[in-house]
N, C-alpha and C positions, 0 to 999 in steps of 0.2 A: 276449924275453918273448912268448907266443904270444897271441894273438888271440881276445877271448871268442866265443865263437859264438850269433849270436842267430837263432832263428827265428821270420820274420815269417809268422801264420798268418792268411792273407786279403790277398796280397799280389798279388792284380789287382784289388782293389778301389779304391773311390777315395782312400782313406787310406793301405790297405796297400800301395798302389802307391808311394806318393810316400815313406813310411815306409824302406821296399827303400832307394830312393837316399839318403835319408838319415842311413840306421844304414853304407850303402857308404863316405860322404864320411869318417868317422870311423877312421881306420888303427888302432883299437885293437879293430875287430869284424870278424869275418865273418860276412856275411850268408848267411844260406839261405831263399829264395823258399818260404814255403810256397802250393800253391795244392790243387785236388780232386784232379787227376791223381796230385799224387806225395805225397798227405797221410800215406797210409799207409805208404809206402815210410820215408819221414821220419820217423815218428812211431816206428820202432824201429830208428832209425840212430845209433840213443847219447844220451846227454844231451847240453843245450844253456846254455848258458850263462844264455841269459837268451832267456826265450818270450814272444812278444808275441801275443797274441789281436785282430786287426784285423779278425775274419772277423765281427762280429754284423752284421746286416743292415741297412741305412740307409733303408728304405722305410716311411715313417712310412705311409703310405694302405695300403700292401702290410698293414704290421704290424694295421691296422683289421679289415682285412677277411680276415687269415689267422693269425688268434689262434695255435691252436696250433701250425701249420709257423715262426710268427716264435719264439715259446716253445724249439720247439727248437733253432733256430738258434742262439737266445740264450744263455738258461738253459744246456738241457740240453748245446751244444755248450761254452760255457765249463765245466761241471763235467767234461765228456771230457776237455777240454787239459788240465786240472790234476789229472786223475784218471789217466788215460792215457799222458801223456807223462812224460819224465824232462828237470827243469827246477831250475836252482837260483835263479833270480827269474823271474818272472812280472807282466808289465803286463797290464794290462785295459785295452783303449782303449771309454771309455764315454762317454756323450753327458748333456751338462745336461741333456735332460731324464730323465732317471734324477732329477732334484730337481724341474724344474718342469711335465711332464706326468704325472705319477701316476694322472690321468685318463685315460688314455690306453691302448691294448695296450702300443705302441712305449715309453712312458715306465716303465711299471711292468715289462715285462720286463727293461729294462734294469737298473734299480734292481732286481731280484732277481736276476741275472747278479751283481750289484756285490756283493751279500750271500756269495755264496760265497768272493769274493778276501778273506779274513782272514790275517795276519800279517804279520810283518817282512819276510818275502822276496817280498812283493806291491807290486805300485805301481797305481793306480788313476786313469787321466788323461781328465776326464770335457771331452768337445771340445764348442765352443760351435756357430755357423753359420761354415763357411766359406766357399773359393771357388778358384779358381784351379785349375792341373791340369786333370782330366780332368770338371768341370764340366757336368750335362747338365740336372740335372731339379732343384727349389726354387725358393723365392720368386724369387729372382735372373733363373733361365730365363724363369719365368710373366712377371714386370716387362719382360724383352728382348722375349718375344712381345705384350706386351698382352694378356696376358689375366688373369682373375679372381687374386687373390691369397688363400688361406683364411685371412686372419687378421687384424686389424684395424690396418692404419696408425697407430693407436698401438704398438704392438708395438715393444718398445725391444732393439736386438740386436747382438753383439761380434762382427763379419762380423769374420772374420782369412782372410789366404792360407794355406791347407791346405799348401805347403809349407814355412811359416814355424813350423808345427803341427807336421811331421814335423821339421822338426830340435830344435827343443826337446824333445819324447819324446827321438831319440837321444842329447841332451843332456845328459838326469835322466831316465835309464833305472835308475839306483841310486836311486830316490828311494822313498820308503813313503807310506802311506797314501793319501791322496784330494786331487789338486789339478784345479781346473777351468780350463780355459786358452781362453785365446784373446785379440780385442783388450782392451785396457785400458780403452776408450771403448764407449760404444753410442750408433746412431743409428735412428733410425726406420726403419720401414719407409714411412714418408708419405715424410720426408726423401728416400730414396733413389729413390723413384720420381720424384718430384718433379724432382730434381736432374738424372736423367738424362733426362726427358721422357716416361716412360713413362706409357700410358693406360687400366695395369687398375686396379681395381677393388679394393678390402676388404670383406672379413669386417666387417663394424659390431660383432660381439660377443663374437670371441674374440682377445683381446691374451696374444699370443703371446710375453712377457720371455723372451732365451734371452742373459743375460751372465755372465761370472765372479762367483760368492759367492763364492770365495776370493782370496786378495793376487793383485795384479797387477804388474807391473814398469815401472818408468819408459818403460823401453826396446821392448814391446811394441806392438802394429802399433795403430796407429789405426783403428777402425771405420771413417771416412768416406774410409779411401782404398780402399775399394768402391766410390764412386761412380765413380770414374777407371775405375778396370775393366768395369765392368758398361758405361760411355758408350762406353769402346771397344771392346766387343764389339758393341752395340746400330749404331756407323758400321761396324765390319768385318763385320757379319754373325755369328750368332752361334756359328756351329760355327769361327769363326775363332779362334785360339790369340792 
């Protein structure tokens, strides 16, 4: 039996990187890297089994302050993949706040990116806060450094390991409509700084909820073992692995 072929688009990014080795681990796919260099070459090298869109942009201050460049990344690049390419399923990897910043550039392109994935042969997997991997910039960072965090310590959150994210996608890559993933639990952002010693600072007025509204599984990571991680980054230094 031959091997579906899935192409991961935005696969040196932080997700689509980890995504790559995750769809690898699996002996019923082959993987193709998509990244800018050889987007085009790929993009009319035959159908693919199954497309996975990892390339919208993760720069929530970026998205603020660069409305329409975020726009087209977003939007206008996911209706290219499904316009452009040749695919017989298609995931959207897309972020809760596509549900809870609609206030936002970053949260309402997303959630209009979301509005194009309609049918059966789409899957839509809206990722919560992570960590782990290639890890540099987010509360998490700001917490390691001490510094300001924009968003208020109450702010209740499903910190999951980003590659514990990539292999459930490769997992329910056949799946449909809209699940939001990540821990099953959420902790504070007070919590977390707290625990690890850290001495920035909140936002007093923006509670920032970023957990699963959809079912969660028993078996799913616990938000509070971010604090273990983040304390060992914070004694190793934090560009440590």
């Amino acid at each position: 039996m031959s091997r579906l072929r899935v192409a991961v688009v935005g696969a040196a990014g932080y997700v689509g990187a980890v995504l790559v080795e995750a769809f690898g681990r699996h002996r019923d796919y082959e993987v193709v890297p998509v990244v800018r260099a050889n987007h085009e070459r790929l993009r009319t090298a035959g159908g693919y089994d199954v497309l996975v869109n990892a390339a919208c942009p993760s720069k929530r201050f970026w998205a603020e302050h660069n409305p329409a460049a975020d726009r087209d990344r977003t939007v206008t690049g996911t209706e290219r993949l499904r316009d452009e390419w040749t695919w017989d399923r298609f995931v959207q990897i897309s972020s809760i706040s596509a549900r809870t910043q609609l206030d936002t550039v970053y949260g309402r392109n997303r959630a209009a990116a979301e509005q194009l994935c309609t049918g059966a042969d789409t899957f839509i997997v809206r990722l919560g806060p992570m960590y782990g991997g290639d890890y540099r910039k987010g509360v998490l960072a700001d917490m390691a450094a001490d510094r300001p965090v924009f968003a208020s310590g109450r702010s209740r959150q499903s910190f999951a390991p980003v590659e514990w994210c990539a292999e459930w996608i490769a997992g329910h890559a056949n799946g449909t409509g809209l699940r939001e993933v990540g821990a099953r639990t959420a902790v504070t952002l007070a919590e977390v700084r707290d625990a690890v010693g850290s001495r920035s600072e909140f936002a007093k007025d923006y509670v920032d909820d970023q957990f699963p509204a959809t079912a969660t599984e028993s078996d799913w990571p616990d938000a509070a073992a971010v604090i273990d991680w983040l304390s060992r980054r914070r004694i190793n230094g934090w560009q440590a692995n």
